[in-house]
C-alpha positions as CSV (number, residue, x, y, z in Angstrom):
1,X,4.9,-17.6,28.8
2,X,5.1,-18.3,24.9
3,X,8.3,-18.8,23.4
4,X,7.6,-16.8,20.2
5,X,11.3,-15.8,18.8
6,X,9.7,-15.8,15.0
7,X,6.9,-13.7,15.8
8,X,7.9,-11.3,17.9
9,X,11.2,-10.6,15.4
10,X,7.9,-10.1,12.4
11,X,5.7,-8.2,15.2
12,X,8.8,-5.9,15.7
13,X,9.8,-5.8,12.0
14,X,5.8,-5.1,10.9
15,X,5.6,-2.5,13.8
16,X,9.2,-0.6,12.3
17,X,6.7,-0.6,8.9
18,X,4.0,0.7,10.6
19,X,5.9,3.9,11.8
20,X,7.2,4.2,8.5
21,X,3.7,4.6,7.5
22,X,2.7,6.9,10.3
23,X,5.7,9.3,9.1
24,X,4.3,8.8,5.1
25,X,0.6,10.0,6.7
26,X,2.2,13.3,8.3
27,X,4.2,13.7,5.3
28,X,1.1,13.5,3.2
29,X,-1.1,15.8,5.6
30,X,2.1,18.2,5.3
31,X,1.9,18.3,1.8
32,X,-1.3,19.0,1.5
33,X,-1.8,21.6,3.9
34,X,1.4,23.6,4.4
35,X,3.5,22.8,1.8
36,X,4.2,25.2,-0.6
37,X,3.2,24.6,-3.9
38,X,6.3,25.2,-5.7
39,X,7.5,22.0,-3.1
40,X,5.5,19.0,-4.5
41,X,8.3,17.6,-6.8
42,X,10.7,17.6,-4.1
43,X,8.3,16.1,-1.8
44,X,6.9,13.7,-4.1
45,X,10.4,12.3,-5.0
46,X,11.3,11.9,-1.5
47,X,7.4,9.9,-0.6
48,X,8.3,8.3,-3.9
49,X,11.5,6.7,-2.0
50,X,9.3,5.8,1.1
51,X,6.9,3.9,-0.5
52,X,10.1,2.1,-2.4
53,X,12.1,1.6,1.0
54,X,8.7,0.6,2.7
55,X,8.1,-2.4,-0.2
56,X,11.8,-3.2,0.0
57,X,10.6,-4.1,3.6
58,X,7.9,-5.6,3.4
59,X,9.3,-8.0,0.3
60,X,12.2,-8.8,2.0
61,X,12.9,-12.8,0.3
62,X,13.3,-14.6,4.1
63,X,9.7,-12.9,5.3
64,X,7.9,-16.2,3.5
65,X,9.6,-18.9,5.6
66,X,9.2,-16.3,8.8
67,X,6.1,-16.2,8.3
68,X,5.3,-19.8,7.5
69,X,7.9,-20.9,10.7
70,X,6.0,-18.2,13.1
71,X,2.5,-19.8,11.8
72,X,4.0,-23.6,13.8
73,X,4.8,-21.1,17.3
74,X,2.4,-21.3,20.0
75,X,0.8,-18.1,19.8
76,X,-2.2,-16.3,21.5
77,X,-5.4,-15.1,19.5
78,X,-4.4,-11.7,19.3
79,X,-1.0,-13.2,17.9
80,X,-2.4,-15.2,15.3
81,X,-4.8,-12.6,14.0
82,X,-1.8,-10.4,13.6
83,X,0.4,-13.3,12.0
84,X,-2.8,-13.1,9.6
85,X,-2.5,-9.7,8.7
86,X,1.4,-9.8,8.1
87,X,0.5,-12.4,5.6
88,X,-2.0,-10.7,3.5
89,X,0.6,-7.6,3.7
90,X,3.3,-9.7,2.4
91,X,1.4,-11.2,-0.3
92,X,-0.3,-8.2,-1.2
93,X,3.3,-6.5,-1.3
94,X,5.2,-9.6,-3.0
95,X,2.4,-9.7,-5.8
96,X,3.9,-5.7,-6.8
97,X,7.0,-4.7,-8.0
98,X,8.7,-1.7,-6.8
99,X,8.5,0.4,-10.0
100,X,4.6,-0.1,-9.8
101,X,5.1,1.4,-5.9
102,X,7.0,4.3,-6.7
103,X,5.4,5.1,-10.1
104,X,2.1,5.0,-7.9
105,X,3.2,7.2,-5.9
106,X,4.3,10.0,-8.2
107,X,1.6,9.5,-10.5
108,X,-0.7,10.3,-7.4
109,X,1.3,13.1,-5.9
110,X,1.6,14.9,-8.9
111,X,-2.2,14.1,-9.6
112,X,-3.6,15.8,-6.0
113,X,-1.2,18.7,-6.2
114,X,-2.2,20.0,-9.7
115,X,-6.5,18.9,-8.6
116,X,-5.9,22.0,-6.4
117,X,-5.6,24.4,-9.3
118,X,-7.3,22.4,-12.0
119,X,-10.6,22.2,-9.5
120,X,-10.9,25.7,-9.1
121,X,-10.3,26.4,-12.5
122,X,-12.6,24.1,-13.8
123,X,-10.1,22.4,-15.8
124,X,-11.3,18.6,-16.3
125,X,-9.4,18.2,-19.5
126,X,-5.7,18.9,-17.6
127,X,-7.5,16.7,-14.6
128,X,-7.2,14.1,-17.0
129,X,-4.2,14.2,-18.3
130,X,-3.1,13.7,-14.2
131,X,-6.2,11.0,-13.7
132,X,-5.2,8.7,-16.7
133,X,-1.6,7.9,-15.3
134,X,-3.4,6.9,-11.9
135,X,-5.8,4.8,-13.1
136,X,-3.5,2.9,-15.9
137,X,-0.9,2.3,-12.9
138,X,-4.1,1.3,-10.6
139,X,-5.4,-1.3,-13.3
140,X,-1.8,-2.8,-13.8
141,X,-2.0,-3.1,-9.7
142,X,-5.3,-4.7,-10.2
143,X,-3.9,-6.9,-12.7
144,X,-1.0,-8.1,-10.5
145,X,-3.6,-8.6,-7.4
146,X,-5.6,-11.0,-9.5
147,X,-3.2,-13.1,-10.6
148,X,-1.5,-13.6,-7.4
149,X,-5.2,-13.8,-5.8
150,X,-6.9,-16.1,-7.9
151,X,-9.7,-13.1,-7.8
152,X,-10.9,-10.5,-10.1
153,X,-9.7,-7.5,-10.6
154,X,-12.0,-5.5,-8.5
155,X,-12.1,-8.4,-6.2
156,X,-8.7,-7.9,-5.6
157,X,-8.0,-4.4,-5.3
158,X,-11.3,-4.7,-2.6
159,X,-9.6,-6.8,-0.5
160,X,-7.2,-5.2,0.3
161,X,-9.1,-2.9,1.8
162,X,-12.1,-4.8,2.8
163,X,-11.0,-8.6,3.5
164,X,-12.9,-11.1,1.9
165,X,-15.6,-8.8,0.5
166,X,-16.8,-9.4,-3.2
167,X,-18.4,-7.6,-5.6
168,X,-21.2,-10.4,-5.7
169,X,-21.9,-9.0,-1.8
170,X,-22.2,-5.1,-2.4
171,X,-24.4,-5.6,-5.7
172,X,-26.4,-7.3,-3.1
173,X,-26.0,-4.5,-0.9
């Protein structure tokens, strides 16, 4: 077998994110099923510091020369295509500050809780007032992307949801 040391320490430290993130999604799911309404500032404070502890994380300064010394191991497929993905994590993550993070993540709590009454009530004008916050903190994320990217803006924000895709390839589409 392998001797791995560096990986499997980023493997186990990715894998402690990971559950973080599964505990954010039931968090989330809480919040927008059973939650009561009078809760979302609480709630949003508290996912607020999750996203903040979760980028503290995955930032951490030594995770660059981990990663570049677990990139020389001798690892399997599977182990390199995950050594990939930490990468794009951590620069994706490295590219953001934290405020960004946590403002993000009020700005879109506070935006989804009040939708529920403003949809209902046809109220587009106080959806906007919740919208613009989002988008402004989604264009400086955009912003960030790029320049750590080398892409566009869109380009950017794409990939980190669909790797490698462009914009030039779904006008195609």
């Amino acid at each position: 077998m392998n001797s791995t040391p560096t990986y499997d320490d980023l493997s186990a430290h990715f894998t402690r994110l990971h559950h973080y993130a599964h505990l954010g999604s039931i968090v989330s799911w809480d919040r927008a099923a059973n939650m009561p309404p009078k809760g979302n500032e609480a709630r949003a404070s508290a996912m607020a510091e999750l996203a903040a502890l979760m980028h503290r994380l995955r930032t951490e300064p030594a995770l660059g020369d981990r990663i570049a010394r677990a990139e020389q191991e001798p690892l399997s497929d599977h182990q390199r295509a995950n050594l990939r993905e930490i990468r794009r994590d951590w620069l994706h993550a490295t590219a953001l500050p934290e405020s960004l993070v946590t403002k993000q993540e009020l700005a879109s709590s506070r935006c989804e809780h009040a939708w529920r009454t403003q949809r209902p009530a046809n109220d587009w004008a106080g959806f906007l007032g919740n919208w613009k916050p989002v988008v402004a903190l989604a264009r400086e994320e955009a912003a960030l992307l790029a320049e750590r990217s080398g892409l566009s803006k869109y380009d950017a924000m794409m990939d980190r949801f669909e790797p490698g895709m462009k914009c030039e390839q779904v006008g195609r589409v």
